[in-house]
C-alpha positions in Angstrom: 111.0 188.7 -32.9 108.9 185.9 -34.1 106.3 186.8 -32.1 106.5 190.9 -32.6 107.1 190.7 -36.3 103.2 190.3 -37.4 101.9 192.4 -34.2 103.6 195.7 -35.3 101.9 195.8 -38.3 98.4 195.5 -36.8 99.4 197.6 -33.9 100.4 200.8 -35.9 97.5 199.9 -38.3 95.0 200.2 -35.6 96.6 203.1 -33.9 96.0 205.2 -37.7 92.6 203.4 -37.8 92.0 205.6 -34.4 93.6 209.0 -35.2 91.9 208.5 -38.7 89.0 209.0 -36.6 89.6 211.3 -34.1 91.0 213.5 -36.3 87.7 213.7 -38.7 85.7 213.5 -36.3 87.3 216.1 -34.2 87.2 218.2 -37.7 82.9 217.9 -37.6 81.2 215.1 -38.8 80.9 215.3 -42.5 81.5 213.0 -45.5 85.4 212.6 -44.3 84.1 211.1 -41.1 81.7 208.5 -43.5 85.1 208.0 -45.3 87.2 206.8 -42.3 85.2 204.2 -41.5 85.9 202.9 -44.3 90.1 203.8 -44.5 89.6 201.7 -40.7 88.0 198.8 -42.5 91.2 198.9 -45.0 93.9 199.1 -42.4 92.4 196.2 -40.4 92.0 194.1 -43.5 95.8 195.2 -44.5 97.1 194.1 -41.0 95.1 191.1 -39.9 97.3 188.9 -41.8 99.7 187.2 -39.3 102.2 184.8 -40.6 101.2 181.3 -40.8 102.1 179.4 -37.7 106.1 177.8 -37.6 107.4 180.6 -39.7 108.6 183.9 -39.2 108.6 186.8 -40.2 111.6 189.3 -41.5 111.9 193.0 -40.4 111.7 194.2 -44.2 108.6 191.8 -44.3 107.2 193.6 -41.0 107.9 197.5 -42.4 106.4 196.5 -45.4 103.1 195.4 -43.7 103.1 198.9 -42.2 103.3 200.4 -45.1 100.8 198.7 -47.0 98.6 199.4 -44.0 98.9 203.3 -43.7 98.9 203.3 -47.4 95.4 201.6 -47.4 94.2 203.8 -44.4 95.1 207.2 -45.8 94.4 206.6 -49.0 91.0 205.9 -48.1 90.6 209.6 -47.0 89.3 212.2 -49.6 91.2 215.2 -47.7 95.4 216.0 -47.5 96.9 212.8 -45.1 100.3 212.9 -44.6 102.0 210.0 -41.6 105.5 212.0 -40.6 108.2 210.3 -38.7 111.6 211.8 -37.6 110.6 214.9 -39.0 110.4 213.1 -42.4 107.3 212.5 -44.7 107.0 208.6 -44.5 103.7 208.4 -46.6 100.8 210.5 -48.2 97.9 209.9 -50.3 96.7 211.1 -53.4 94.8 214.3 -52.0 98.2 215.6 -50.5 100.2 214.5 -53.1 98.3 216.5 -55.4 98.3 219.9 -53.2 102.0 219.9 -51.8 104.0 217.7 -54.8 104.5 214.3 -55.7 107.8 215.1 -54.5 107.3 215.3 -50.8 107.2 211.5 -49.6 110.7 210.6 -48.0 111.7 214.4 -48.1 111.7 217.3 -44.7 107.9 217.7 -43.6 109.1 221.3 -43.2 109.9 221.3 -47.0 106.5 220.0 -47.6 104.3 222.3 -45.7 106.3 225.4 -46.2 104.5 228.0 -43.4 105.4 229.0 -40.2 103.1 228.3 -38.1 103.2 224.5 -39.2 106.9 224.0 -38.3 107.0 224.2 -34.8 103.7 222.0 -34.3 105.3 219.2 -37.2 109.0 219.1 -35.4 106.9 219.1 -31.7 106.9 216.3 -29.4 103.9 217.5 -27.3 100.2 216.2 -28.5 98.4 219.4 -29.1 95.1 218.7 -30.4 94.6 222.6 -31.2 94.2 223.2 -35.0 96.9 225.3 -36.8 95.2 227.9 -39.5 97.4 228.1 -42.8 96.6 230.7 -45.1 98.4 230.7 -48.6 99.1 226.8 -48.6 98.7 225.6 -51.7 97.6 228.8 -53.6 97.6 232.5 -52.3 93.8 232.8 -51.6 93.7 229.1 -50.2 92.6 228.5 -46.0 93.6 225.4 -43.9 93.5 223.9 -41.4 96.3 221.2 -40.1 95.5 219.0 -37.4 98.2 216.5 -35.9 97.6 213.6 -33.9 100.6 211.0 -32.6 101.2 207.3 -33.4 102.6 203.9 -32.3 106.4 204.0 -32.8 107.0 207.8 -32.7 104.8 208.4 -35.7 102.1 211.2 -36.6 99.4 212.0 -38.4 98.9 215.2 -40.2 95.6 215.9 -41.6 94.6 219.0 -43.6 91.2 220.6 -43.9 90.5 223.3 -46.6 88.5 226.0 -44.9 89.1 227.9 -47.7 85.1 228.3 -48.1 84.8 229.7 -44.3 87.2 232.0 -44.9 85.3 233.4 -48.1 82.3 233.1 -46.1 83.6 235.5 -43.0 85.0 238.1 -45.4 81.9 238.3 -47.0 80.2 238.3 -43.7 83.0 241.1 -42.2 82.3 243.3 -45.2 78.2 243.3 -45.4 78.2 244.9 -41.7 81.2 247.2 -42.8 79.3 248.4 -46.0 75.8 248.6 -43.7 77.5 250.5 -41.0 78.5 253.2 -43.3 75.5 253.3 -45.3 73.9 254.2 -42.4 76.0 255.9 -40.9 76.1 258.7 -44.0 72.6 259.5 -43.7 72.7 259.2 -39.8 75.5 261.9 -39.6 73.7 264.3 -42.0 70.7 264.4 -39.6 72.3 264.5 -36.7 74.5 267.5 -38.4 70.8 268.9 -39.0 69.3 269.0 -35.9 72.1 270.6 -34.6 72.1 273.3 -36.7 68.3 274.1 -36.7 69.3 274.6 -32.2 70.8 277.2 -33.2 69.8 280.6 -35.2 69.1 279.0 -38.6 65.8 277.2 -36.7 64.6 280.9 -36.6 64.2 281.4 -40.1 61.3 279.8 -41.9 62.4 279.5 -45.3 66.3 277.5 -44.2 64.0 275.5 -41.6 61.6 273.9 -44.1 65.1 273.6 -46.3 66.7 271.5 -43.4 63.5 269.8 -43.1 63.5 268.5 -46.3 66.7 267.3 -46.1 66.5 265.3 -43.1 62.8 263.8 -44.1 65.2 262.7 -47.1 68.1 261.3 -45.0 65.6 259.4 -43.2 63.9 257.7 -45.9 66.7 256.9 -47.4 67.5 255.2 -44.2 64.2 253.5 -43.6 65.0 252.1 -47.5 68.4 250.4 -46.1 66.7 249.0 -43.3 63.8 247.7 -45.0 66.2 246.0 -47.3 68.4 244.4 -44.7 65.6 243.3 -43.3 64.2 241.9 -46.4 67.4 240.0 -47.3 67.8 238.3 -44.1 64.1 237.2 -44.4 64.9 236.0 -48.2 68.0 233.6 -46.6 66.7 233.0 -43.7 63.7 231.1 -45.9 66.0 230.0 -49.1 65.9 226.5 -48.5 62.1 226.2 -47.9 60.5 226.1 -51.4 57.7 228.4 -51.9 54.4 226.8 -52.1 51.8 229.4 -53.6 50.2 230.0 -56.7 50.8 233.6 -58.3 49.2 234.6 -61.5 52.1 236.7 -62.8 49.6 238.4 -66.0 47.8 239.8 -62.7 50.7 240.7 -60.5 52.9 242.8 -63.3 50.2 245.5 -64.4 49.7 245.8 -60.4 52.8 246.9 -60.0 53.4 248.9 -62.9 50.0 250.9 -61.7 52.1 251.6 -58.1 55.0 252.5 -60.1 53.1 254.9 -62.4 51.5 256.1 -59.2 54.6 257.2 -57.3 56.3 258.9 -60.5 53.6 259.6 -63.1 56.1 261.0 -65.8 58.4 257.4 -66.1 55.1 255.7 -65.2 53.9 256.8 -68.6 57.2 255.4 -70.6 56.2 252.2 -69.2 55.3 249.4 -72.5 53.4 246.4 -71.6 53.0 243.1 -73.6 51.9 240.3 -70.8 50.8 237.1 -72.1 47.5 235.4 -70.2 47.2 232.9 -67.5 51.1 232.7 -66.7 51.3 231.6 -63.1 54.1 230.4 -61.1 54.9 228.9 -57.7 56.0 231.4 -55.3 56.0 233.3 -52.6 53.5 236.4 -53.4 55.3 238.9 -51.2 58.6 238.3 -52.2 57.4 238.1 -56.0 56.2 241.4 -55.6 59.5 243.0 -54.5 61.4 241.4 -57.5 58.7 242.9 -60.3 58.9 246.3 -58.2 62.9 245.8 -57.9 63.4 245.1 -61.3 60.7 247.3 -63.0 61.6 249.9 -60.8 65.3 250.7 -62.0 64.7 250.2 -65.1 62.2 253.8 -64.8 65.5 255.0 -62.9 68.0 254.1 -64.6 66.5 254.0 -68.5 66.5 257.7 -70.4 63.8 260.3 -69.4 61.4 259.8 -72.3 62.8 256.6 -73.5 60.3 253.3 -73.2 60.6 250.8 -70.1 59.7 247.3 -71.9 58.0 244.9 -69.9 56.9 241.1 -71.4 55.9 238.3 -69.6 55.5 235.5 -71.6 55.4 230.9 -70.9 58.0 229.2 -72.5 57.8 225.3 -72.1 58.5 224.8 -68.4 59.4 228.5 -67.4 57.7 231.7 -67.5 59.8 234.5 -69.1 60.1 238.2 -67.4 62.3 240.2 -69.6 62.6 244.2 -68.8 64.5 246.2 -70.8 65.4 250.0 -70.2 67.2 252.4 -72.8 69.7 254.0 -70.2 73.5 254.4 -70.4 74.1 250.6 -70.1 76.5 249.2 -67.8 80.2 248.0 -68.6 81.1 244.1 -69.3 83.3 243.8 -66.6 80.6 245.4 -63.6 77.8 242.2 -65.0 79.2 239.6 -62.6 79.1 241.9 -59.4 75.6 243.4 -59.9 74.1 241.4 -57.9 76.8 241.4 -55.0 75.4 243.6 -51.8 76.6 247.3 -52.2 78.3 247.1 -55.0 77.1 250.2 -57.6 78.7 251.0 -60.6 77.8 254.6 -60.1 77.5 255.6 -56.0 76.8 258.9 -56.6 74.1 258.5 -58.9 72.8 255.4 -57.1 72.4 257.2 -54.2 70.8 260.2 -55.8 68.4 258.2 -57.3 67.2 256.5 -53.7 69.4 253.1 -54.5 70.5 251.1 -51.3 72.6 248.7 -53.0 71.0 246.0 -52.3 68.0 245.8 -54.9 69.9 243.5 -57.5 70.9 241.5 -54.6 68.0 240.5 -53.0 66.4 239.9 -56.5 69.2 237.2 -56.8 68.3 235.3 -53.7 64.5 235.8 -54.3 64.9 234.2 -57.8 67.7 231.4 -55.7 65.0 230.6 -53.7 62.1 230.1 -56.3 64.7 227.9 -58.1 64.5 230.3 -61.3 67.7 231.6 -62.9 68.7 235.7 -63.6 70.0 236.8 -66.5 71.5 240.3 -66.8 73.1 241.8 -70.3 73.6 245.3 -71.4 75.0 247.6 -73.6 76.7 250.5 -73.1 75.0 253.9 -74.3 71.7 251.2 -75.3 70.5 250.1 -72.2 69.9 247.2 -69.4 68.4 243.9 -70.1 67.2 241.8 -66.9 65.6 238.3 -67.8 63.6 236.0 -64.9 62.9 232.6 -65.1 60.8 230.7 -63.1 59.2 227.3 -62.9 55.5 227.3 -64.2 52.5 226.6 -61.7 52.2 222.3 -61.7 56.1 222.1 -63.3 58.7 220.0 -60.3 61.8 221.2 -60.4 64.5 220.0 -58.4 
């Protein structure tokens, strides 16, 4: 025993050290990983520390070691580390502590990580190196993932990765194609309804004919719209973290677009009121610049009042310049603000659609003004109108 009391220390020390490792690194390289190295440093320095030659040393002695050791290592680590042994939680550190209880050391692991599908893995023998997914740990909406790896004297290591983030991530990504399919399928199933009917005898008269035509010419603009704006925001992410690198005069680039405005509906075109200030010029990416002003300009004619004035200022101020456009339309409801600018969402789908919205306008006016590393403000009022505000940086202004 003299001889095994200070080498059982070290020995499950390094073994943690190891899983440590294997199980962040097995997880993706990431700032956990940069962590282990140094919970391995800890545990080393915890169990190098033999007794000092002619004496020995006591079990008690020896199991305290251990537990200074796995303390140090897992402590070390910024993510939920729990070291199980008979089925039993012998240690945890603060990250776990905090999600399952401070309650949990020295109590049933099963009791501690109340789901399912961790029971069987936690009371197993076998070393699966598989991941288990939890859903609901911790709070209803929260993702992990558990990873176990075995240790010297019939200990394991459970570690537990929030993938709560990835799980946000793949809803939002399952529900964008969902919400395309069917906005293109709506349009897709009117023409396709069309066509069939124009085979038959109502193709024979002229007056239905140019009817049906109309329709479809509609339905397939309105689809051309969608695509163009899919398209448009997967360009827009695809380049968000490449800074734009262009000079835009703004005072130039906002009576341009009210003129293309005017010129594709003359009657809001006229409601339109002006007031840009000189020589305001920002760094940007022209094209993308362009379909903000005609995004934003362009439902404020739709949405605002027939008759009622579309505001439009540009102005510097300090380090920023300033587009504020303001219509005097219905307004929108306090509660839809947040979700404006998520994809599809409309607080009016019906009317949205009538008036040739895809959905996806607001959106991809976000991620242009994301990517410029400008901020969006929206505010409205119902029954007094809609007031967007842009900021972004001024030409020769860094901005991190």
């Amino acid at each position: 025993m003299d001889e095994f009391g200070p080498r059982l220390p070290l020995a499950l020390a390094i073994a943690i050290g190891v899983a440590l490792l294997a199980l962040l690194l097995g997880a993706g390289i990431n700032a956990s990983a940069v962590v282990a190295v140094g919970a391995v440093a800890a545990v080393l320095v915890a169990g190098l520390h033999p007794p000092e030659r002619g004496t020995s040393e006591s079990p008690d002695t020896a199991r305290q070691h251990v537990v200074a050791a796995t303390q140090a290592a897992i402590d070390a680590v910024d993510e939920p580390i729990l070291v199980i042994a008979r089925g039993h939680v012998e240690a945890a550190n603060p990250a776990a502590l905090s999600l399952l209880g401070q309650h949990v050391v020295g109590g049933d692991v099963r009791l501690a990580i109340r789901h399912p599908a961790a029971a069987e893995r936690l009371l197993g023998t076998r070393d699966d190196r598989e991941p288990v997914g939890l859903v609901g740990l911790g709070a209803r909406d929260q993702s992990w993932e558990m990873r176990v790896r075995p240790l010297a004297d019939d200990r394991r290591l459970v570690h537990l990765v929030d993938r709560t983030g990835n799980r946000a991530t793949e809803k939002m990504r399952v529900d964008f194609v969902a919400n395309a399919s069917h906005e293109l399928r709506t349009p897709l199933a009117s023409l396709l309804g069309f066509i069939e009917t124009l085979r038959d005898e109502a193709g024979e008269d002229p007056a239905v004919r140019e009817r049906f035509l109309k329709v479809m010419n509609d339905e397939a603009r309105r689809m051309q719209r969608l695509i163009d704006d899919l398209i448009s925001l997967s360009r827009i992410e695809a380049e968000k973290y490449r800074p734009p690198d262009q000079a835009v005069d703004l005072s130039a680039m906002v009576p341009a677009v009210q003129g293309e405005l005017a010129a594709t509906n003359p009657t809001r075109g006229a409601d339109i009121v002006l007031s840009v200030a000189p020589d305001v010029t920002v760094i940007g990416d022209r094209a993308q610049l362009s379909q903000l002003l005609h995004n934003v300009m362009g439902n404020a004619m739709k949405y605002g009042r027939a008759g009622t004035p579309v505001e439009i200022s540009l102005t510097a101020r300090d380090t920023m310049a300033a587009l504020v456009v303001r219509d005097h339309g219905e307004g929108v409801a306090i509660e839809h603000l947040p979700r404006l600018t998520e994809r599809f969402y409309r607080v009016d789908s019906g009317r949205s659609r009538a008036l040739g919205g895809t959905g996806l306008g607001l959106a991809i006016v976000k991620h242009i003004v994301e990517r410029h590393r400008g901020r969006l403000d929206i505010g409205s009022v119902v029954g007094d109108g809609t007031t967007v505000s842009v900021l972004l940086p001024l030409h020769g202004v860094i901005k991190a």
